[in-house]
C-alpha positions in Angstrom: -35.0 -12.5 12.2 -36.4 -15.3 14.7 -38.3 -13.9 17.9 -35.6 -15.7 20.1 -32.8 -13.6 18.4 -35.2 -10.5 18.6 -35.7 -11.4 22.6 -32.2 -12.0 22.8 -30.9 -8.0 21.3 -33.7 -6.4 23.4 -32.6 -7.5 26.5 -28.8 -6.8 25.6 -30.2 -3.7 24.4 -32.0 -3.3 28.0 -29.0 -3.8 29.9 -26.5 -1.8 27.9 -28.8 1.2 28.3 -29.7 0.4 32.2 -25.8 0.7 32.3 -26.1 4.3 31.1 -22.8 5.1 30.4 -23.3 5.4 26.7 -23.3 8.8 25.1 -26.8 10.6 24.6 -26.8 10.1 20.9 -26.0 6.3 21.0 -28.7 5.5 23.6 -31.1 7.7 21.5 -30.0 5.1 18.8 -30.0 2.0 20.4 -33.6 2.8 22.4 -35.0 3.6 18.6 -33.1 0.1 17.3 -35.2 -1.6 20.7 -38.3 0.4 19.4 -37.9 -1.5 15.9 -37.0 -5.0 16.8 -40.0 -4.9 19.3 -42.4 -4.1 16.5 -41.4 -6.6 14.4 -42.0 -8.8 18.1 -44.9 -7.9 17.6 -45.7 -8.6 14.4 -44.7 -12.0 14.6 -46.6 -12.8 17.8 -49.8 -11.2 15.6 -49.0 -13.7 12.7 -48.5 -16.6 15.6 -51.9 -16.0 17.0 -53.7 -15.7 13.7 -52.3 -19.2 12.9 -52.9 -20.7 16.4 -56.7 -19.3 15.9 -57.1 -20.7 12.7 -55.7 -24.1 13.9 -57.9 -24.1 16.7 -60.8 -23.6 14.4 -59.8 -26.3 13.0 -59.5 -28.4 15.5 -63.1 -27.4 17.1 -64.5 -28.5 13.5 -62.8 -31.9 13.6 -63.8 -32.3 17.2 -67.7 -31.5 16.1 -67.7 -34.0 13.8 -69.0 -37.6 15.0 -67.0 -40.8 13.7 -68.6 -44.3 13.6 -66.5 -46.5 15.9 -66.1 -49.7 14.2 -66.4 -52.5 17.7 -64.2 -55.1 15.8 -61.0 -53.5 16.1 
């Protein structure tokens, strides 16, 4: 599942509950069904930043190194 479409059930998940007209054991199941989808949020922004470090490592390397600037172009 994309974090957009996991953003996207939370907060209908948020507002159906906020509404609490739902029966005790549905909103016990829906608040356990928010609990899950905002692990795996989590997760996925852990994997983002991991990747966005790495690429910034990356980056500082290439920005480190010094290139010759040929004048004649």
């Amino acid at each position: 599942m994309k974090f957009e479409e996991i953003l996207d059930e939370l907060e209908n998940i948020s507002a159906t509950l906020e509404r609490g007209d739902l029966p005790l054991e549905e909103g016990i199941a829906l608040y356990n069904r928010g609990l899950e989808l905002s692990k795996e949020a989590i997760e996925i922004l852990k994997d983002g930043k991991g990747k966005i470090t790495l690429l910034s490592d990356e980056l500082g390397k290439l920005a480190d190194t010094a290139f010759e600037v040929n004048d004649n172009d």
